[in-house]
C-alpha positions as CSV (number, residue, x, y, z in Angstrom):
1,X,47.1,-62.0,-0.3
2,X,49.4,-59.7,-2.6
3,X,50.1,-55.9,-0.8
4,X,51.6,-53.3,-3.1
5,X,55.1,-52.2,-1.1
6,X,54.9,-49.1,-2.2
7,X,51.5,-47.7,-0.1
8,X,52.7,-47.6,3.5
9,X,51.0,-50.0,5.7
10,X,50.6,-49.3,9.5
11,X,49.5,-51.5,12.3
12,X,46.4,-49.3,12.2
13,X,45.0,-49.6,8.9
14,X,45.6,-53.7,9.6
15,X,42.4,-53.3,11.6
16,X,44.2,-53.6,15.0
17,X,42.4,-52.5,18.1
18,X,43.6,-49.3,19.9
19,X,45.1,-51.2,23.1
20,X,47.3,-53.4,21.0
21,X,48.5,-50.3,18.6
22,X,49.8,-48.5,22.4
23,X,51.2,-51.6,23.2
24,X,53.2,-51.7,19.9
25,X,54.0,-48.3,20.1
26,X,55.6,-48.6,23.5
27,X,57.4,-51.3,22.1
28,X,59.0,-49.0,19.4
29,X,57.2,-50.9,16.1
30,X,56.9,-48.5,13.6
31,X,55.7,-50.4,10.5
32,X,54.4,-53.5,9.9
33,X,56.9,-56.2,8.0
34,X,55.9,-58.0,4.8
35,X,54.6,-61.4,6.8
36,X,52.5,-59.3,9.8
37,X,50.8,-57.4,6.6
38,X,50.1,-60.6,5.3
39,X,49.2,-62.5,8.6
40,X,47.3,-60.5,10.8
41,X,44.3,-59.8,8.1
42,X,43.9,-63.2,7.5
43,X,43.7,-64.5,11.1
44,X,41.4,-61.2,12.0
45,X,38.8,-62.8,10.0
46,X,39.3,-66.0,11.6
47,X,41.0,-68.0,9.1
48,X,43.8,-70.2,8.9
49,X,47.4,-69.6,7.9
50,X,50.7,-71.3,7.2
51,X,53.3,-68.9,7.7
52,X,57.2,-69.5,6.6
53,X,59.7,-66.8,7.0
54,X,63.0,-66.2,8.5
55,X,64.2,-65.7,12.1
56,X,63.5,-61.9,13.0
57,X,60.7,-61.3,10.3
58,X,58.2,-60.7,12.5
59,X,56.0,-64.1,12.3
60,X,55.3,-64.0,16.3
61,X,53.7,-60.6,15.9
62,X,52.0,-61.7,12.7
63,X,50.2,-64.1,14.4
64,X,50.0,-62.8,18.5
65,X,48.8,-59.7,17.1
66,X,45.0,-60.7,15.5
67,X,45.0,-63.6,17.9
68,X,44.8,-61.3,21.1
69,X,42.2,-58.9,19.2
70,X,40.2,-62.1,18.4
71,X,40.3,-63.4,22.0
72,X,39.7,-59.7,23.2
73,X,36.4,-59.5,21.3
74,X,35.2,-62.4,21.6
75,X,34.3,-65.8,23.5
76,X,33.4,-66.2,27.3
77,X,36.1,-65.7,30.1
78,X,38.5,-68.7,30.7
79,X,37.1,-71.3,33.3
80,X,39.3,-72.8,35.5
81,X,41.9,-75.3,34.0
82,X,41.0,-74.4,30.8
83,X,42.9,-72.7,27.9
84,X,41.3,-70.1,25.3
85,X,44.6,-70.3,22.7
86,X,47.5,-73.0,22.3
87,X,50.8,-71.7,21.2
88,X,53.0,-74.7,20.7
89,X,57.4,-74.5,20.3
90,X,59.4,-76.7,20.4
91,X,61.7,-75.8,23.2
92,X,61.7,-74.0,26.9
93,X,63.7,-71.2,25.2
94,X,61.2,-70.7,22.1
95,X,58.3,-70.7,24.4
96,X,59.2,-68.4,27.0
97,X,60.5,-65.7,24.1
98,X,57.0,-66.1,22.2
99,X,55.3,-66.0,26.0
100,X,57.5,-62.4,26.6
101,X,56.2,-61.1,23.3
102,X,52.9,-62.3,23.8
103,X,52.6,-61.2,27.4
104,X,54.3,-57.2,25.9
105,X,51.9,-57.2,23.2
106,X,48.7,-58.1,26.0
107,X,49.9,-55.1,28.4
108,X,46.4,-53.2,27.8
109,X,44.3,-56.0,27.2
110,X,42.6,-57.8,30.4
111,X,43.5,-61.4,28.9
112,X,46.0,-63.7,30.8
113,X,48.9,-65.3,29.1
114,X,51.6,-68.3,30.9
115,X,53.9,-70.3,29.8
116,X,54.6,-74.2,30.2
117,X,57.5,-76.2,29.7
118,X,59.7,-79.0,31.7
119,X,62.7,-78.3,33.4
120,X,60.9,-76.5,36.4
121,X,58.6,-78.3,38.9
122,X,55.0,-78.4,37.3
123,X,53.3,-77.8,40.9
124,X,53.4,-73.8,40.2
125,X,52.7,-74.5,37.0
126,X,49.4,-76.8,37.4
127,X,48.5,-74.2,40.1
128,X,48.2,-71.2,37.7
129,X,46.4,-73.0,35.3
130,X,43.7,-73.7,37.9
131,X,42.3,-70.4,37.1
132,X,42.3,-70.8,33.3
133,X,44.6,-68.8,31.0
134,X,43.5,-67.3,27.9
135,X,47.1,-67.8,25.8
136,X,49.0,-70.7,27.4
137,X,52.4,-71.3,25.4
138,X,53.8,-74.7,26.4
139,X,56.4,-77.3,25.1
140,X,54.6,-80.4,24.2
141,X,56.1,-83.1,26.7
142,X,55.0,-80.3,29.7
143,X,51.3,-80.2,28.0
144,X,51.2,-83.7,27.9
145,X,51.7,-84.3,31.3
146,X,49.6,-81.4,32.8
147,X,47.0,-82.8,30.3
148,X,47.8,-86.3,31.7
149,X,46.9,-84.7,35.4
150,X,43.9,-82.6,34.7
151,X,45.8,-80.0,35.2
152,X,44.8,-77.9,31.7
153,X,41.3,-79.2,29.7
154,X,40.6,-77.7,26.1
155,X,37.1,-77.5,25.9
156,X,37.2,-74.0,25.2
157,X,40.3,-73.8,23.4
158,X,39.4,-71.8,20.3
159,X,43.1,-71.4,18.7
160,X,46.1,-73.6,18.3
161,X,48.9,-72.4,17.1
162,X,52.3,-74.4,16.3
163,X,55.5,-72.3,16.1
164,X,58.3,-73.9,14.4
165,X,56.5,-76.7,13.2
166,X,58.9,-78.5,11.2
167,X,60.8,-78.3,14.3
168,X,59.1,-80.3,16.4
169,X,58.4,-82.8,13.7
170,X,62.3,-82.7,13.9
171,X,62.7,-83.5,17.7
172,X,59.8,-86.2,17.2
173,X,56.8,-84.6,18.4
């Protein structure tokens, strides 16, 4: 998609959804960046994207954004164990800043985001996902092993997303 730079894009006119344009503006986003103009009207239609831009750009937005509209519009609610969206990153410290913006982002939607990773006991963990979560972020070794003990089951997962790909083809994932 090529956008001229010179009209002024808002979050509104990228077909967002009233709830997630308060939640933004709360949050002190003015305009959207050149990757969330980009982004967010491909994925509102439901298509896939490849995304590559520098730290601070915006990408989380770019894609949290049309994924919580698409979740919020559509689909049956969670069952238990079972996970609507997949956010992938490769470390504790990735996924619990993309789970925070996520979770800031969801404030005025009635959708339930947690994140998963190793380093803390996975009893509380296994426990909240009995209930189903719509956007679980996770680490992969932690989703293996609550996958491992039936703790999460993605027969309903409609999304995955992996941030910082390259990354965790890096660590070996």
């Amino acid at each position: 998609m090529n956008f001229s730079y010179g009209i002024s894009m808002t979050f509104a006119s990228l077909g967002l959804i009233e709830p997630l344009l308060r939640a933004l503006e709360a949050l002190g986003y003015q305009t959207p960046t050149p990757v969330q103009t980009q982004a967010i009207p491909p994925v509102l239609a439901g298509r896939d994207l490849m995304a590559c831009a520098q730290t601070g750009t915006g990408k989380t937005a770019g894609f949290a954004l049309p994924l919580l509209q698409r979740l919020t519009m559509e689909g049956p609610k969670v069952a238990p164990n079972c996970v609507r969206a997949l956010v992938l990153a490769p470390t504790r410290e990735l996924a619990d800043q993309v789970h925070e913006s996520i979770r800031q982002y969801a404030e005025h939607l009635p959708l339930s985001t947690y994140a998963a990773y190793g380093g803390v006991s996975i009893n509380p963990q296994m426990m909240k996902l009995r209930k189903g979560v719509d956007v679980l972020v996770a680490t992969p070794g932690r989703l293996l092993d609550l996958h491992r003990q039936n703790a999460v089951k993605f027969s309903q997962l409609q999304t995955l997303i992996l941030d910082e790909a390259d990354r965790m083809l890096d660590m070996g994932f």
